[in-house]
C-alpha positions as CSV (number, residue, x, y, z in Angstrom):
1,X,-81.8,-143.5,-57.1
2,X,-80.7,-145.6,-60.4
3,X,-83.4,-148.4,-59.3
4,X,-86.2,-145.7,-59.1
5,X,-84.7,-144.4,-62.9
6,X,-84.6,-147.9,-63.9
7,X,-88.5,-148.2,-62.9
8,X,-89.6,-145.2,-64.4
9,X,-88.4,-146.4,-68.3
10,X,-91.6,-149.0,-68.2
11,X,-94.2,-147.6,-65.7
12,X,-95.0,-144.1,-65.0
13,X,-92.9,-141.5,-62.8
14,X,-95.7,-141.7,-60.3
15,X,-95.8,-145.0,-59.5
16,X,-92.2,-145.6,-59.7
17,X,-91.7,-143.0,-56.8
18,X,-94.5,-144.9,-55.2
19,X,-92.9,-148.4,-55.7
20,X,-89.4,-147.1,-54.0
21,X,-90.5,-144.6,-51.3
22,X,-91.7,-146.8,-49.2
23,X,-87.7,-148.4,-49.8
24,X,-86.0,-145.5,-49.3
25,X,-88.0,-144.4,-45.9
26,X,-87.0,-148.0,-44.7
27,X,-83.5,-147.7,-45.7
28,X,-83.3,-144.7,-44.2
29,X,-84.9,-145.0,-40.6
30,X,-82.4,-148.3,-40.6
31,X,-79.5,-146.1,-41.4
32,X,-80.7,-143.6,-38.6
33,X,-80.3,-140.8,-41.6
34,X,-82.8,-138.0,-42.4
35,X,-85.3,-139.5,-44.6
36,X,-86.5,-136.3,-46.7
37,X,-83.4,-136.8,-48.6
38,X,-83.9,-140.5,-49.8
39,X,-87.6,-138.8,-50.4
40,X,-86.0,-136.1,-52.7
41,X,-83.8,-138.4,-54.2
42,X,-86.5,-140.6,-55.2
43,X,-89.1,-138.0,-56.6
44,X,-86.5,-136.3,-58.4
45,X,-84.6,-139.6,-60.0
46,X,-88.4,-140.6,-60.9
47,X,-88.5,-137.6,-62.7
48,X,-86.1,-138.3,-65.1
49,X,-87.1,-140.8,-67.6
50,X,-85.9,-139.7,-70.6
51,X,-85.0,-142.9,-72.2
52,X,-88.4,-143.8,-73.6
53,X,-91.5,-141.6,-75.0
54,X,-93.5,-143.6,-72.8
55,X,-93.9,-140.1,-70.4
56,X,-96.6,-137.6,-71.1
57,X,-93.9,-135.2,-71.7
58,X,-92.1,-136.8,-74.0
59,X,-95.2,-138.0,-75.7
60,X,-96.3,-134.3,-76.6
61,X,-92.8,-134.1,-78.4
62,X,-93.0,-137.5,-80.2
63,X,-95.6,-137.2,-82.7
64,X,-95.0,-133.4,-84.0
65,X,-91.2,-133.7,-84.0
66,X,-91.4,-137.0,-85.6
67,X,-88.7,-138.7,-83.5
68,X,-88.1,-142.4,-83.5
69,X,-87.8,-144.4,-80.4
70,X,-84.2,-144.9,-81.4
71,X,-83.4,-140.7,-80.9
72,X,-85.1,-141.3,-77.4
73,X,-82.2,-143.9,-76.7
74,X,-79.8,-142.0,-78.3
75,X,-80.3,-138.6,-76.8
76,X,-82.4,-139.5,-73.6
77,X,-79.8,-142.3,-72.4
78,X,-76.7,-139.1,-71.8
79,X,-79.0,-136.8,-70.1
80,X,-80.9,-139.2,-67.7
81,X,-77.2,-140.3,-66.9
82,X,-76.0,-136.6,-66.1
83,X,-79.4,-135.9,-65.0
84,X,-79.0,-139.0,-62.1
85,X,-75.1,-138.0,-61.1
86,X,-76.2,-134.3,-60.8
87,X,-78.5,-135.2,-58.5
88,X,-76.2,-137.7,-56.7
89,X,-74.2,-134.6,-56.2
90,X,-77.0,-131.8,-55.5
91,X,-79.4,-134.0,-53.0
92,X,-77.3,-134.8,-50.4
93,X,-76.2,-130.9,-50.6
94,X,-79.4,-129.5,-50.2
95,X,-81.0,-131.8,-48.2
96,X,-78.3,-133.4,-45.8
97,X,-78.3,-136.7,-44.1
98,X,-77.4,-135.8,-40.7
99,X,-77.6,-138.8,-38.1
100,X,-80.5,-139.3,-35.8
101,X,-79.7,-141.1,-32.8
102,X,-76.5,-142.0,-30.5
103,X,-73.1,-140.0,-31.4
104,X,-70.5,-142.6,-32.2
105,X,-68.0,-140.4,-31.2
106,X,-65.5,-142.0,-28.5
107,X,-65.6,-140.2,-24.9
């Protein structure tokens, strides 16, 4: 999940999801772990890209709050980090990663 925020500070959310989900699928069927929630992971840690007003969202804020790019950093930094270790905690809650395939339980 910090690699797909890390993407979505220069490109869009969209295409960072798209550049990792093919990843996290991978990583998953390799693991033998359900992959919906390295799929969730992904589109919600894509959604968090606070950091810059490079986002649409933050964009509509930008201009008639007249922010700098500096109160982006400042502000934006702190909540995409507790935005990315909530979701550390709440995705593998929701959406467990139960194991597909052989038991590795003994006898």
């Amino acid at each position: 999940m910090l690699l797909t925020v890390v993407l979505s500070v220069p490109m869009s959310n969209q295409a960072a999801a798209l550049v990792m989900l093919p990843v996290g699928l991978s990583a998953a069927a390799s693991l033998g772990v359900n992959p919906r929630t390295f799929a969730m992971g992904i589109a919600l840690a894509a959604s968090c890209s606070f950091i810059t007003p490079l986002e649409p969202s933050c964009l509509l804020v930008y201009g008639p709050g007249r922010y700098r790019f500096s109160d982006f950093l400042r502000l934006g930094g702190p909540l995409t980090v507790l935005m990315l270790v909530v979701f550390l905690v709440l995705v593998p809650w929701a959406w467990p990663m139960e194991v597909h395939g052989p038991s590795l339980r003994a006898g």
